[in-house]
KOLLO-771259 format. One line per 2 residues: number of its first residue (from 1); their letters; for each residue x, y, z of C-alpha. Coordinates in Angstrom, 1 decimal, padded with zeros to 4 digits. Layout:
# residues N
NUM) A) X/Y/Z | ...
//
This chain:
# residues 279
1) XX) 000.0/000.0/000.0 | 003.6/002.2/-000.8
3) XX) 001.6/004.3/-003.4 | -001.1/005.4/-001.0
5) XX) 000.9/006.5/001.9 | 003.0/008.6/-001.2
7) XX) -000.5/010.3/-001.7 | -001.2/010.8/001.8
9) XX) 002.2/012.0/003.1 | 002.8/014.4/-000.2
11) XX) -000.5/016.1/001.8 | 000.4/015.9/005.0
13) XX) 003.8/017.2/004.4 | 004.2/019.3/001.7
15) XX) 000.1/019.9/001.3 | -000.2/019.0/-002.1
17) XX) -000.4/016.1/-004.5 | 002.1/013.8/-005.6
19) XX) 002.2/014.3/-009.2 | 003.4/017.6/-008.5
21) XX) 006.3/017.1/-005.7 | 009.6/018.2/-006.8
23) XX) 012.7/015.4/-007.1 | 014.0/015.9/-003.9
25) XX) 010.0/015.8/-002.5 | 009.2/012.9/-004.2
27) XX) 012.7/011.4/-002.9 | 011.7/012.5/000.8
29) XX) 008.2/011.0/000.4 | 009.2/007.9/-000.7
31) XX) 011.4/007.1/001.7 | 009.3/008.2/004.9
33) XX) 006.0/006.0/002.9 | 008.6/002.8/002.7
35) XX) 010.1/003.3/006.8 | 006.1/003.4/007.3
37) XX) 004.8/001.0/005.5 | 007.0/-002.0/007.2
39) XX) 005.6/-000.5/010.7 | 002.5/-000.9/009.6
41) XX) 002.4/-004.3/008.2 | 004.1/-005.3/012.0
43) XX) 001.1/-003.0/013.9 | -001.4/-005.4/011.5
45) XX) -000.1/-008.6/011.4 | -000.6/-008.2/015.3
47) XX) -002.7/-010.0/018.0 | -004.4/-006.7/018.3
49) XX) -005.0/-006.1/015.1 | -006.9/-009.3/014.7
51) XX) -010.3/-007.8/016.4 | -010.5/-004.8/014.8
53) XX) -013.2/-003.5/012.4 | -013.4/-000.3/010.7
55) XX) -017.0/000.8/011.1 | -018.5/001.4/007.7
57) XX) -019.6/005.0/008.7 | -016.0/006.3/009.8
59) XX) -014.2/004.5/006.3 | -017.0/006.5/004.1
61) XX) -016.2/009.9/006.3 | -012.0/009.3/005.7
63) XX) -013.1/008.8/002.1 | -014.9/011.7/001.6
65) XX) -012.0/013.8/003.6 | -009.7/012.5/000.8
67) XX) -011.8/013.6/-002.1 | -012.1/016.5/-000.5
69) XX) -008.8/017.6/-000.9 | -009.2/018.1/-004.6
71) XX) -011.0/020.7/-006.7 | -012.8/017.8/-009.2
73) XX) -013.1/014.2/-009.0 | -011.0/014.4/-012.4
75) XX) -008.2/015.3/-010.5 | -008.4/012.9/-007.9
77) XX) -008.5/010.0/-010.8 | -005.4/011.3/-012.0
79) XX) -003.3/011.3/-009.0 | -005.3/007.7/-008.7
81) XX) -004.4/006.5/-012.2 | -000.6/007.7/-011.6
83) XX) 000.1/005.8/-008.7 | -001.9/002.8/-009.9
85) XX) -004.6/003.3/-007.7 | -008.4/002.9/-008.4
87) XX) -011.4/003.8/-005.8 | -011.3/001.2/-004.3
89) XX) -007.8/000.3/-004.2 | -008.2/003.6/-002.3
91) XX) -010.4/002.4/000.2 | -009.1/-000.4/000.9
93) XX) -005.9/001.7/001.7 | -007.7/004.0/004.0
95) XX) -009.7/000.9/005.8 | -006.0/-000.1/006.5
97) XX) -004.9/003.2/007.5 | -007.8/003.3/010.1
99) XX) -007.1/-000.4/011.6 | -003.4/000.8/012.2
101) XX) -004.7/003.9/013.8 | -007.2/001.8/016.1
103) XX) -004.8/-000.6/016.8 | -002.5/002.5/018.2
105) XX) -005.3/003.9/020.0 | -005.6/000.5/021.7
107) XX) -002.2/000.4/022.7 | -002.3/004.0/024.4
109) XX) -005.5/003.3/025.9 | -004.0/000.6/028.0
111) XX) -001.7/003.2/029.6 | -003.3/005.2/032.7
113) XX) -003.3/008.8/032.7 | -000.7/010.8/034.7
115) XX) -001.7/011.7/038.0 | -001.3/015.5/039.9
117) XX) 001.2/013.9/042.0 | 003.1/013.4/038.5
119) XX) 002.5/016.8/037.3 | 003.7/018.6/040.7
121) XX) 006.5/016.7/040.5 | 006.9/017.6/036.7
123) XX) 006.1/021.2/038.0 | 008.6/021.4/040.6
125) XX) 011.5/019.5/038.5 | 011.0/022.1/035.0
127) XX) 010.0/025.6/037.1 | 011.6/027.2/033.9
129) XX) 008.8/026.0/031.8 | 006.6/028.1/034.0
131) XX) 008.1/030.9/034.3 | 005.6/033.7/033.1
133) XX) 007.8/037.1/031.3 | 005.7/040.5/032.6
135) XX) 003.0/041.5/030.0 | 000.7/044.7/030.4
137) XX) -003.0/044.7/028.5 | -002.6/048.0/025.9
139) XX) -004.9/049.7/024.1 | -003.4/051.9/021.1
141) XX) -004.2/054.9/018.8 | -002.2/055.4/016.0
143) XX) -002.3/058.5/013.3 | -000.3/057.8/010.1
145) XX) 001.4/060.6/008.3 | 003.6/061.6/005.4
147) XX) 005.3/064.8/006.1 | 006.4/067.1/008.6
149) XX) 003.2/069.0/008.3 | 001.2/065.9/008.5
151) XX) 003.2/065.1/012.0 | 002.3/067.9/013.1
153) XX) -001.5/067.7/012.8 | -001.2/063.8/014.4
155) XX) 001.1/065.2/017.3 | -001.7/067.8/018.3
157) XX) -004.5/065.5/018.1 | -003.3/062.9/020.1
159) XX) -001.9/065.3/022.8 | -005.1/066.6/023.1
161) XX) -007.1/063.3/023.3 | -004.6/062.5/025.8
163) XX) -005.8/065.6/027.8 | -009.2/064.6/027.2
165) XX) -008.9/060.8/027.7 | -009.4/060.1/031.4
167) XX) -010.3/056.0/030.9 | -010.5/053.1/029.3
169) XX) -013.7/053.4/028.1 | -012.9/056.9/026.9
171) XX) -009.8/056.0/025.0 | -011.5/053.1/023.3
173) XX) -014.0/055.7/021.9 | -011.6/058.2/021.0
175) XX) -009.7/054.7/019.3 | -012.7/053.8/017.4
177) XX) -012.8/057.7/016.1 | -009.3/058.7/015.4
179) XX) -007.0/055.9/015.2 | -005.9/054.4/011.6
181) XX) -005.2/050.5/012.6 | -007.7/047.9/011.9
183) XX) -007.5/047.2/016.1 | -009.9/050.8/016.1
185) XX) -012.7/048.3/015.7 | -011.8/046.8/019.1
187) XX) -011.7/050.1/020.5 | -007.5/050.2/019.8
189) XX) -007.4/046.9/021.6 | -003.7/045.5/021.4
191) XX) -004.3/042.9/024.2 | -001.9/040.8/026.1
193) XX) 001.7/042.4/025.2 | 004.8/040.9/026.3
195) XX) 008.5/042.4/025.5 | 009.9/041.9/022.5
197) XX) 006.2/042.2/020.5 | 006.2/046.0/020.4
199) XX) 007.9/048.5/017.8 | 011.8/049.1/019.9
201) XX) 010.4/052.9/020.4 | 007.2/052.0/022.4
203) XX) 008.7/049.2/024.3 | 010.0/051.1/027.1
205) XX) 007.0/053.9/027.7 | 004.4/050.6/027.4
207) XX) 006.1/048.8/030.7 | 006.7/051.5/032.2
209) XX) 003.1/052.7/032.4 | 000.8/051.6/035.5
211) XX) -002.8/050.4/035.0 | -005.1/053.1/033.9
213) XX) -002.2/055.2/032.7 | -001.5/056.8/029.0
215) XX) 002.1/056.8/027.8 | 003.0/060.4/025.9
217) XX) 002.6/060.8/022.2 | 005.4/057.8/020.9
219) XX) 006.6/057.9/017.6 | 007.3/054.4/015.5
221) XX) 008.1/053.5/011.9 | 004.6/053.7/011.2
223) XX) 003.8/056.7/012.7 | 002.4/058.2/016.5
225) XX) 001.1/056.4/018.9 | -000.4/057.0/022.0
227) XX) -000.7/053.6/024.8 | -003.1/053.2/027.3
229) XX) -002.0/050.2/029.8 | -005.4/048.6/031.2
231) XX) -003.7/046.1/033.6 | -000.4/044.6/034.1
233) XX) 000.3/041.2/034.3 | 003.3/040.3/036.3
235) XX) 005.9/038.1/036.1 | 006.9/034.8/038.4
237) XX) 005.7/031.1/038.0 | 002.5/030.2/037.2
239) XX) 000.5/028.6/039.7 | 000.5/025.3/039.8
241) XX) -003.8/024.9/039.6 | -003.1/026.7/036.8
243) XX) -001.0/024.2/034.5 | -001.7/021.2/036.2
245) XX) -004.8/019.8/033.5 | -001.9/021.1/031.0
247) XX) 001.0/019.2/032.5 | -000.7/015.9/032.9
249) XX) -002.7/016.3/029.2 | 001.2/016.9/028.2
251) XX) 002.9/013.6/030.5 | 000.1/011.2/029.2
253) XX) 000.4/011.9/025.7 | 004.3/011.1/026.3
255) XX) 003.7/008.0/028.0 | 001.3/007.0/025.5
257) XX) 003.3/007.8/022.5 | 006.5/006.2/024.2
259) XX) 004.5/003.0/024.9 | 003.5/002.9/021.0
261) XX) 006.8/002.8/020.2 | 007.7/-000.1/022.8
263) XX) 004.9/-002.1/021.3 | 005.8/-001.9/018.4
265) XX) 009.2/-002.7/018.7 | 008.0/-005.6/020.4
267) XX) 006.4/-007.0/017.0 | 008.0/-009.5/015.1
269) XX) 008.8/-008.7/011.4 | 005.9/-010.2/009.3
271) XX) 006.6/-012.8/006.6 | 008.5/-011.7/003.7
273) XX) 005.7/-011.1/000.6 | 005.6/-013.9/-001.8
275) XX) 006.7/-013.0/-005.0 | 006.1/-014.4/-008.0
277) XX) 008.5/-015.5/-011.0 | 008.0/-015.3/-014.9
279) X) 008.5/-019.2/-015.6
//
């Protein structure tokens, strides 16, 4: 079933079809579609694999997902026709392609979830994984311009809104009126900001502003800016209640995908394929 992982890994990897790939594409394909097809023929020629049946419902629904992928049935008979591949060559591919993935999902299954006691220890043992960086919640209004005279005109409007703008929900109306990015919608709405995310010449005036405080007019490649911080977010670790349903999603998934690849491991190496001679 070589030619019908090539179809399905030219998609998954390079998200297009195989009659297109380049050389060294095609080359790439190839060789991950040969690695996976002699797993896959150890995962089915397994004690597991001997109970499982595709219902009838999910094969038509992986079928259609396929077809899908193409503008025309016309073109999904071509990439068909030049791997050698008819319809239901194809579907017997993708009923095979569904038993390996049960069988996995059988394997996984049989290891338990990790526990809190796992993830607190996991917590305790990585604390730099944890480690939230300082982040303010910023609005914005930004006037464009393209000369001195035009600077000008942006410079005095936004020093006066910032004379006029007392709060949040006063800046975000004054946003929605004057400034010229698409976040005036929002009210100027820039949202969760850490360092490194701003233009280098607001940077500095946006952390160093305290909740419910406007920065001075701020000039940036694009043009002037005025901030307004609505709350800061401070740095440290995260609590623990916090990333706990996170850590132990993260642990199990390991375990599981590290037991997949013990199992099958553990397979023997079906039978050579038969083949046949010209007498």
């Amino acid at each position: 079933m070589q030619p019908y992982l090539e179809l399905k890994l030219a998609w998954e990897m390079f998200q297009k079809p195989p009659e297109v790939l380049s050389e060294p594409e095609r080359q790439r394909v190839a060789e991950i579609a040969g690695r996976q097809d002699g797993i896959e023929q150890r995962i089915l020629h397994s004690a597991e694999a001997a109970s499982v049946v595709v219902p009838a419902t999910t094969l038509a629904s992986r079928v259609d997902e396929v077809r899908g992928r193409y503008a025309s049935p016309a073109e999904l008979a071509r990439d068909l026709e030049h791997l050698g591949l008819d319809a239901s060559q194809l579907a017997e591919a993708i009923e095979r392609d569904l038993r390996v993935e049960a069988v996995l999902d059988k394997v996984a299954a049989a290891v338990p979830e990790a526990s809190v006691v796992d993830a607190e220890i996991y917590y305790h043992l990585h604390p730099e994984a944890f480690d939230r960086p300082e982040a303010r919640r910023l609005r914005h209004i930004l006037i464009t311009h393209d000369d001195a005279r035009g600077k000008a005109k942006a410079s005095a409007t936004l020093a006066s809104l910032r004379s006029t703008t007392t709060d949040g929900e006063k800046f975000a109306a004054a946003a929605l009126r004057h400034s010229q990015c698409p976040t005036a919608m929002d009210g100027g709405r820039l949202g969760t900001v850490r360092r490194g995310q701003l233009f280098p010449e607001l940077e500095p005036a946006a952390f160093a502003l305290q909740a419910g405080e406007l920065s001075a007019v701020l000039a940036s490649p694009i043009g002037l800016h005025l901030l307004y911080c609505e709350e800061i977010l401070p740095d440290g670790p995260l609590p623990f209640a916090e990333v706990c349903p996170r850590i132990i999603e993260r642990l199990t998934d390991k375990r599981r995908s590290e037991a997949q690849r013990d199992w099958i491991r553990a397979q023997p190496r079906p039978p050579a394929r038969a083949h046949r001679h010209p007498e």
